[in-house]
C-alpha positions in Angstrom: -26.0 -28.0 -17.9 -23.1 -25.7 -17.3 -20.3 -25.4 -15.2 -20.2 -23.0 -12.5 -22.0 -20.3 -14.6 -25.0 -18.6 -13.1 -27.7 -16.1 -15.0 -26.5 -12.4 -15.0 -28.4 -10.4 -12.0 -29.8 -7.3 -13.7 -29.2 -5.1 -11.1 -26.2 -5.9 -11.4 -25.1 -4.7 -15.2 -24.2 -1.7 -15.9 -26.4 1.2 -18.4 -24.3 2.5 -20.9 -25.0 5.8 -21.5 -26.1 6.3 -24.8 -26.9 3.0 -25.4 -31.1 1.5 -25.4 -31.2 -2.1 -26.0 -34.8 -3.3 -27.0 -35.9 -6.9 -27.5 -39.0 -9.0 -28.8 -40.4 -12.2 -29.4 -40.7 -12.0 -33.5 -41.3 -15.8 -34.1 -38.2 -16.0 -36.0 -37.9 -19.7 -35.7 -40.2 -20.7 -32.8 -42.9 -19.0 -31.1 -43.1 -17.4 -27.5 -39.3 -17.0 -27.1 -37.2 -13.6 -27.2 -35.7 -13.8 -31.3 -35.1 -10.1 -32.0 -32.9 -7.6 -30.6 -32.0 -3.9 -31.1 -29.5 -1.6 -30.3 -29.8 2.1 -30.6 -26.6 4.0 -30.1 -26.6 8.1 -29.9 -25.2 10.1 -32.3 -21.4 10.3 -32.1 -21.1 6.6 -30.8 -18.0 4.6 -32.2 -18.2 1.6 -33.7 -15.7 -1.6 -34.7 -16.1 -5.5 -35.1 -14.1 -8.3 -36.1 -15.8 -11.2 -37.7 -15.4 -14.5 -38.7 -12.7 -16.2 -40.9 -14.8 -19.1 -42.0 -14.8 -18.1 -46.4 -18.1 -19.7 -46.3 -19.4 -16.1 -43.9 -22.9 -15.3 -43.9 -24.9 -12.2 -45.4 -24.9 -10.1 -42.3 -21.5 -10.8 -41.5 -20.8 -9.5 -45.2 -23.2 -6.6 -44.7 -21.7 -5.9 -41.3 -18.4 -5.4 -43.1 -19.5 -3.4 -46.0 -21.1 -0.7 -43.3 -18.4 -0.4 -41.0 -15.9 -0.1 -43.7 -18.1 2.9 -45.0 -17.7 4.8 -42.5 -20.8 6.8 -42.3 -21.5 6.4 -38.3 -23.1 3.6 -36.9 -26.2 3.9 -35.1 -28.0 0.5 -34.5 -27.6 -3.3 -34.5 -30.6 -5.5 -35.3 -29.6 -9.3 -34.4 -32.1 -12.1 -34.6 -31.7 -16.0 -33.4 -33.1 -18.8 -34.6 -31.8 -18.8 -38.7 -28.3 -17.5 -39.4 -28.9 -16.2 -42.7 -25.7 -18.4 -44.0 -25.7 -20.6 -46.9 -28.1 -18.1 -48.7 -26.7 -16.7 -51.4 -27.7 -13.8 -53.4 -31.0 -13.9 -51.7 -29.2 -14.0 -48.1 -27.6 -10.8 -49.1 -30.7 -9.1 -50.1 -33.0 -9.8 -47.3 -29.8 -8.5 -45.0 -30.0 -5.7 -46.6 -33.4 -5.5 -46.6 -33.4 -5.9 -42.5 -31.2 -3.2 -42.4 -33.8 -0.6 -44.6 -36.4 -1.2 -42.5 -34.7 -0.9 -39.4 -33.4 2.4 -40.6 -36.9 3.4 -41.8 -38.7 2.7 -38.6 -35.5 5.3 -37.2 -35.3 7.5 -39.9 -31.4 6.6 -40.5 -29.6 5.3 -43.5 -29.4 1.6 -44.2 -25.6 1.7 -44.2 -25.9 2.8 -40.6 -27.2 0.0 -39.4 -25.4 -3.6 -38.3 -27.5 -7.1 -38.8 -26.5 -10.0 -36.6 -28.1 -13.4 -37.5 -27.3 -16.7 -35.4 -29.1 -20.2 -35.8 -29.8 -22.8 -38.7 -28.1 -22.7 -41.7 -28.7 -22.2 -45.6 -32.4 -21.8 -44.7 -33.7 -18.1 -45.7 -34.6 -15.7 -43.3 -38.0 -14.8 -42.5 -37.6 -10.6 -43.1 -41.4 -10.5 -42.8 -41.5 -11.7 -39.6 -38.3 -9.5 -37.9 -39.6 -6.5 -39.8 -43.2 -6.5 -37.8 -41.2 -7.2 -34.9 -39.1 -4.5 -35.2 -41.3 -1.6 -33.7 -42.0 -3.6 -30.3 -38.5 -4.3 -30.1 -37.8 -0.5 -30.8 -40.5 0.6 -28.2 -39.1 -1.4 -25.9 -35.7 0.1 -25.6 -34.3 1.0 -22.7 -30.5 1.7 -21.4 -31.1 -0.8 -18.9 -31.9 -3.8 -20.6 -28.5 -5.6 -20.9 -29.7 -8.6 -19.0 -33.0 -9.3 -21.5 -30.7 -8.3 -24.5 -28.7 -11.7 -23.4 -31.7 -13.8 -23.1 -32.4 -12.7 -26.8 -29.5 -13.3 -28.9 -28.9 -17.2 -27.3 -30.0 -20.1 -29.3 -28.7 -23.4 -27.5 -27.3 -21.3 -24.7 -28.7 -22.6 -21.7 -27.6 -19.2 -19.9 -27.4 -15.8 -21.1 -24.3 -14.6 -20.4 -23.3 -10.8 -19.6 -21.1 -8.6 -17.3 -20.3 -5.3 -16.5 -17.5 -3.5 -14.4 -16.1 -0.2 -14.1 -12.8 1.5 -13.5 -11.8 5.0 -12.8 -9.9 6.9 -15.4 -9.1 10.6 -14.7 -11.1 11.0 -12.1 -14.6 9.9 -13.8 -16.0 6.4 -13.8 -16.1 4.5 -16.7 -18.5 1.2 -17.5 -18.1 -1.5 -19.2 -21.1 -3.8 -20.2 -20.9 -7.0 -22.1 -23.5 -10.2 -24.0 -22.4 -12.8 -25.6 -23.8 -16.2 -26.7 -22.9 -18.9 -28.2 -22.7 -22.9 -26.9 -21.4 -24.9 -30.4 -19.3 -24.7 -33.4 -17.7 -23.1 -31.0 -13.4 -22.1 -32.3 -11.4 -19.5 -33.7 -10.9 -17.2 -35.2 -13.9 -16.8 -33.7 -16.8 -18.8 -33.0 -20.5 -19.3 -33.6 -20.9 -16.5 -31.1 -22.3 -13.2 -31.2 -20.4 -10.6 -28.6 -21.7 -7.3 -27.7 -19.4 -5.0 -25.7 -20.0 -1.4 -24.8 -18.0 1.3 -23.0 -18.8 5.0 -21.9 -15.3 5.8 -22.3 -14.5 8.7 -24.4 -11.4 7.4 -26.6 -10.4 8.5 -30.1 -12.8 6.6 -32.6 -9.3 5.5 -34.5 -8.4 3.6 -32.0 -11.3 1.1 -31.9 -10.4 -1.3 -34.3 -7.2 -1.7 -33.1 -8.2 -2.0 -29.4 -11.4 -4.7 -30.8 -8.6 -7.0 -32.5 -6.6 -6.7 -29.5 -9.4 -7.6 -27.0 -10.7 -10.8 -29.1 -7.0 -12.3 -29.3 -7.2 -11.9 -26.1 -10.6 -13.4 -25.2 -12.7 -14.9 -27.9 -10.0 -16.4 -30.0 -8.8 -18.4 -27.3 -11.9 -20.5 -26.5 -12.8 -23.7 -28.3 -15.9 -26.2 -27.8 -16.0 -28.3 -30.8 -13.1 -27.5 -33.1 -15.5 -26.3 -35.8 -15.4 -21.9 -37.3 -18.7 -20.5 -37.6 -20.0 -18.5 -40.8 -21.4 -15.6 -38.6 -19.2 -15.1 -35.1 -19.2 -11.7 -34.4 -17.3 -9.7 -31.8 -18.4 -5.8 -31.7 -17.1 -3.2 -29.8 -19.3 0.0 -29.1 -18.1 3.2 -27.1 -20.5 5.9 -26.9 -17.5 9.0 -25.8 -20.2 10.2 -22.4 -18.2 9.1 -19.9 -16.5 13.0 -19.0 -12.9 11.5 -18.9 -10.3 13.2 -21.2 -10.1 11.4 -24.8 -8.0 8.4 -24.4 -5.4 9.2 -28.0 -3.1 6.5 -26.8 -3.6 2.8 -26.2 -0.3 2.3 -24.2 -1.2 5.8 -22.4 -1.4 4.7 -19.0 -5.7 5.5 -19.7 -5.6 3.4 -22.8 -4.0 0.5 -20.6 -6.7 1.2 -17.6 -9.4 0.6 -20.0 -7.9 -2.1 -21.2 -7.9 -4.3 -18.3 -11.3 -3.4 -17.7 -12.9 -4.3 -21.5 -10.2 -7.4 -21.5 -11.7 -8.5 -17.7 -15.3 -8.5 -19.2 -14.4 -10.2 -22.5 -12.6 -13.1 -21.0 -15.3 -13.5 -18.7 -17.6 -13.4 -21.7 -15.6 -15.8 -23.5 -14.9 -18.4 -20.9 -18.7 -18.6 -20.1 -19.2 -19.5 -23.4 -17.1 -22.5 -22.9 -18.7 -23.1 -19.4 -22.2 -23.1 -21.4 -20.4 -25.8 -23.8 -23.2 -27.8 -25.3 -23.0 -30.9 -22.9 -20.2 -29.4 -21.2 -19.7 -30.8 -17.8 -16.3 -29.7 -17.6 -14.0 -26.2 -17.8 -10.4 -27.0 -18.9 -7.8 -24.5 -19.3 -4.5 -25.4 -21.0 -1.4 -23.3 -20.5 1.3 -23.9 -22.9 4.7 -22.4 -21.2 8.4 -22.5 -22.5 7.9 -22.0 -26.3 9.8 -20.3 -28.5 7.0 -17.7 -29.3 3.2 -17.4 -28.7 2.4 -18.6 -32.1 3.9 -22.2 -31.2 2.5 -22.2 -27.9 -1.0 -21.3 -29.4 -0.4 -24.6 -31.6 0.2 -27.3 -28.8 -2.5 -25.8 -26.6 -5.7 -26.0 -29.8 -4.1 -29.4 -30.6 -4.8 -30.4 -27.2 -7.9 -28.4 -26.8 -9.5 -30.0 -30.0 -8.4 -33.4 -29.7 -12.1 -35.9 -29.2 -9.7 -38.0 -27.2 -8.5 -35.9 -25.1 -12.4 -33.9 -24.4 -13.9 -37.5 -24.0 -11.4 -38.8 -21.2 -11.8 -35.7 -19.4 -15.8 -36.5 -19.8 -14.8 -39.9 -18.3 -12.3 -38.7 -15.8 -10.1 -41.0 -17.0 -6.6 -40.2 -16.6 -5.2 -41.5 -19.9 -2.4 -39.0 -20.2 -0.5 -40.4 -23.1 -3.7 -38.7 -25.0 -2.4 -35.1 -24.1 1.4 -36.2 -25.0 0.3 -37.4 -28.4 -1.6 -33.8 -29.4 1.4 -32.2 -27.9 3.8 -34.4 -30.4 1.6 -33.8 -33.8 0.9 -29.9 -33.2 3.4 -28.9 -35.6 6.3 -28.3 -34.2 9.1 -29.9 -36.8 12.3 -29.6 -34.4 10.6 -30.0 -30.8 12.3 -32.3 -28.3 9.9 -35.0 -26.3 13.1 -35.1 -23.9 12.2 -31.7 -23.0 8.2 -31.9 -22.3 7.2 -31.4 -18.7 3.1 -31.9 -18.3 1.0 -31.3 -15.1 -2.6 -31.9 -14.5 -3.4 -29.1 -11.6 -0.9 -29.9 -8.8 0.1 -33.0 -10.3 3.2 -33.6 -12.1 2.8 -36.4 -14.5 5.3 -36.2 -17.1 9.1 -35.2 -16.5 11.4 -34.6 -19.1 9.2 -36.6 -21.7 8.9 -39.5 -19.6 6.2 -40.9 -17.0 7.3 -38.8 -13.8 8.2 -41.9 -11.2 6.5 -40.1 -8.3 3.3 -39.7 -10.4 0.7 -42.3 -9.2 -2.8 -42.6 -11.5 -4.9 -41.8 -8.4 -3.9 -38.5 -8.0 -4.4 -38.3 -12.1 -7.6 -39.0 -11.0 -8.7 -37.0 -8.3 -8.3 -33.9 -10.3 -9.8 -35.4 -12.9 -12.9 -35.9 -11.5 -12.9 -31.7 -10.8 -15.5 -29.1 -12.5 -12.1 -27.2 -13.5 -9.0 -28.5 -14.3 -5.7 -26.8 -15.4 -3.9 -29.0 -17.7 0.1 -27.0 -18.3 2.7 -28.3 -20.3 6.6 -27.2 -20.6 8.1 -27.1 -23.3 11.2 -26.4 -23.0 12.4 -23.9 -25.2 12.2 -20.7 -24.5 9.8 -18.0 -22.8 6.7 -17.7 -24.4 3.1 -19.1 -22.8 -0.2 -19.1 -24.1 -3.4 -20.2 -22.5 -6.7 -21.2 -24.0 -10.0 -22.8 -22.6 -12.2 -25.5 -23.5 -14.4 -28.3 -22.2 -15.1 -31.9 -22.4 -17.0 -33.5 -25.2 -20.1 -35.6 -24.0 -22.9 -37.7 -25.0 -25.0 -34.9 -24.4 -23.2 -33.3 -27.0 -24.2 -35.1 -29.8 -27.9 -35.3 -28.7 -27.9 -31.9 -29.1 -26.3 -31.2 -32.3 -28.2 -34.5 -33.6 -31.3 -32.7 -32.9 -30.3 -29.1 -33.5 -33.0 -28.6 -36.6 -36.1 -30.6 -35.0 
């Protein structure tokens, strides 16, 4: 189940030009499903990431670092589902890198120029045997438009791929944007067990990707949470492949830069929040706007400690209006010197708390009503200052542990 997320329309995504996306069943981890994906980017293509901050990371997140840092040019990703190739160890490592050489063999590239991608079970090892036969099927069947299959082959308990395009004009040319990502559990920053795929024609000085990539998952992916737990293998790539005619973007805060922007920042949030939307037992979208903080950073803290708290996600599940819940994550997110006097919180339209106290207007029905909605908007004041920050999340659910319960069976 999801809430108020639908299946991408192929038609609808955008081809990057100078992207092919191929995919395959490989029988990574179960037969007759699509396991193994590959990108192939043209020559010239730029190519950042950022990556989890879980210590424990796994080998292709390692390998995946190690190439990009190299520098020699990216061109193609190999991702497979079904075993994340964490918990490995040396032998993790090697077959990573063994993915890698024969994905560059089969393309006549270096290994270094090639990103793996694993998502699935942990600390079991990864069947190269079985992605390496795959691998020419999934090459043959490359194709720019193939954005909507590629989504359908990198989800493991997704219940929905997820992808979007949209495009903008910049200088007089139009620029796309195309997005996948995936991911349903263990689902937190910095980032998530996610894999995220986003891919622009723009032409834009290859210096500036890194930058731009850490500045579009702050934005989008590290503001989602599901479960509270970090992922060894969350991944969040940017690709731009320079073909789109505009002149080179050199500037971020150019008035281009900040067009394109809003365009890769509209697709990642939408990316992002259907992650959360997919939730594993998710039957409910929440989004909880801190405002009046000092800074962001403090206004990030109130809104996770709400967003992560079980009681909190399992009275929403209930739609049961016991708001003291929100008050108390509000009260132990950190903050040494805040004032409960101060504390405004609303539910939607609703305002329940005034001035740290029960608002004397507030009656439990209308509590109620909203929270029996598929989306709810839970905002709290705090009182000092300007800063706001907003981040997304979902209820917790039986269904939830069913599924994690049974995750390797």
């Amino acid at each position: 189940m999801s809430v108020n997320l639908s299946a991408p329309v192929a038609a609808d995504l955008l081809a990057i030009n100078g992207v092919r996306i191929g995919v395959t069943e490989a029988g990574v981890r179960k037969a007759n499903r699509k396991d193994l994906t590959v990108f192939l980017l043209d020559e010239g293509a730029s190519v950042a990431g950022v990556f989890t901050q879980n210590r424990f990371c796994a080998a292709p997140v390692q390998i995946c670092r190690e190439h990009l840092a190299a520098g020699t040019g990216i061109r193609a990703m190999v991702i497979n589902t079904g075993n994340a190739n964490a918990g490995t160890g040396a032998a993790g490592l090697a077959n990573a890198r063994a993915t890698c050489a024969a994905l560059a063999k089969e393309l006549d590239l270096n290994a270094g120029q090639i990103l793996p991608f694993s998502t699935g079970v942990i600390m079991e090892e990864l069947p190269v045997d079985r992605i390496v036969a795959g691998m020419p099927k999934a090459i043959a069947a490359a194709k720019a438009d193939n954005w909507a299959t590629a989504a359908e082959g990198i989800m493991t308990t997704d219940t929905l791929p997820k992808a979007f395009s949209r495009s903008v004009s910049i200088g007089g040319k139009t620029v796309s944007v195309t997005g996948i990502s995936k991911g349903a559990g263990m689902i937190r920053p910095n980032m998530a067990t996610m894999l995220g795929f986003l891919a622009t024609d723009a032409a834009i000085a290859p210096e500036l990707l890194q930058p731009l990539v850490k500045e579009l998952a702050d934005g989008s992916f590290n503001r989602v949470t599901i479960d509270g737990d970090t992922s060894t293998n969350d991944s969040f790539v940017l690709i731009a492949t320079h073909k789109a005619g505009n002149a080179q973007i050199k500037e971020l805060s150019s008035a281009e830069g900040e067009q394109l922007k809003v365009a890769l920042l509209d697709v990642a949030q939408k990316l992002a929040q259907a992650i959360v939307r997919d939730g594993e037992g998710a039957t409910k979208f929440i989004s909880v706007k801190v405002e009046g903080g000092k800074n962001e950073e403090e206004c990030r803290l109130v809104a996770y400690s709400i967003a992560h708290s079980p009681l909190v996600k399992t009275a929403f599940f209930a739609s049961d209006p016991n708001l003291g819940r929100i008050l108390a994550a509000v009260g132990y997110a950190g903050i040494a010197d805040l004032d409960q006097t101060k504390i405004d919180l609303y539910l939607d339209d609703v305002h329940v708390v005034v001035d740290g106290g029960r608002n004397p207007s507030y009656k439990e029905e209308d509590g109620q009503r909203v929270m029996k909605q598929q989306e709810i908007l839970v905002r709290v004041v705090l009182g000092r200052g300007d800063a706001a920050q907003t981040v997304w999340t979902c209820d917790l659910s039986h269904e939830y542990v069913t599924i994690n319960a049974d995750y390797r069976s």
